[in-house]
C-alpha positions in Angstrom: -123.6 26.9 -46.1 -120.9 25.9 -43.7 -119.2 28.8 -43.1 -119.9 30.3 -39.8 -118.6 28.4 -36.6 -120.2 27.2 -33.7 -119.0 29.6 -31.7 -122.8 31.8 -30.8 -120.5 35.0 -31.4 -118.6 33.9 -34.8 -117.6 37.1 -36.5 -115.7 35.5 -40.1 -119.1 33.3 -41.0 -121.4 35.7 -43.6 -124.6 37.1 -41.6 -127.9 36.3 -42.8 -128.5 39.8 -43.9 -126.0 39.2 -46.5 -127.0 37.9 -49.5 -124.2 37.9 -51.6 -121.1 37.4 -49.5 -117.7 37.3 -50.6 -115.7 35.1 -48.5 -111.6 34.5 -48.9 -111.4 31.0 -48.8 -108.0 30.9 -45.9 -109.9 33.4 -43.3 -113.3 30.4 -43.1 -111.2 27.1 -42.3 -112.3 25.7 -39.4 -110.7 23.3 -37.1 -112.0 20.6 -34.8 -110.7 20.2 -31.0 -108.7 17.4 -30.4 -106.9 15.7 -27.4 -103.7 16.5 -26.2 -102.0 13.6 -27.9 -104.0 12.3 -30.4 -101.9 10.9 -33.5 -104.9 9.4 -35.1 -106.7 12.2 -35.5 -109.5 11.8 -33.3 -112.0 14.6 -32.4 -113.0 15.4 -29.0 -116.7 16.3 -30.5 -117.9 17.5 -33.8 -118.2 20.9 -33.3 -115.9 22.9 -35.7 -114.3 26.5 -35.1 -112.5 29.1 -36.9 -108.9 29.8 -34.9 -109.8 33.2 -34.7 -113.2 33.1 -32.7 -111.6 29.7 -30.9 -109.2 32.2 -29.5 -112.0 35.0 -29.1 -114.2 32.5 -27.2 -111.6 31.1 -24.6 -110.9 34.9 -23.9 -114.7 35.6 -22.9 -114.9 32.5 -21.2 -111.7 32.3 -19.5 -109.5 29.6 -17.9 -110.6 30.4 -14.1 -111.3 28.0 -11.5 -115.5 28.5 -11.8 
């Protein structure tokens, strides 16, 4: 349906054990990455996130020099 992330760990997206989920509209948006200065809106891929398990994800992976 669109509303989990690709983020493997995405915790807003309904589960597949739920049949009937109730989602809030304003918690689901999803965003795309972009480059630094992109003023026509270009995407860097297609994958889409939720800002909430973007920031999740960058936390478990980390910004280190591996």
């Amino acid at each position: 349906m669109g509303l989990r992330c690709c983020d493997v760990s995405c915790g807003l997206g309904p589960s597949d054990e739920d049949p009937c989920p109730t989602i809030d509209g304003s918690t689901v948006r999803q965003i795309y990455i972009r480059p630094l200065n992109s003023a026509d809106g270009a995407k860097v891929c297609e994958h889409t996130f939720h800002p909430a398990c973007l920031v999740s994800a960058e936390r478990v992976a980390g910004w280190g020099s591996e």
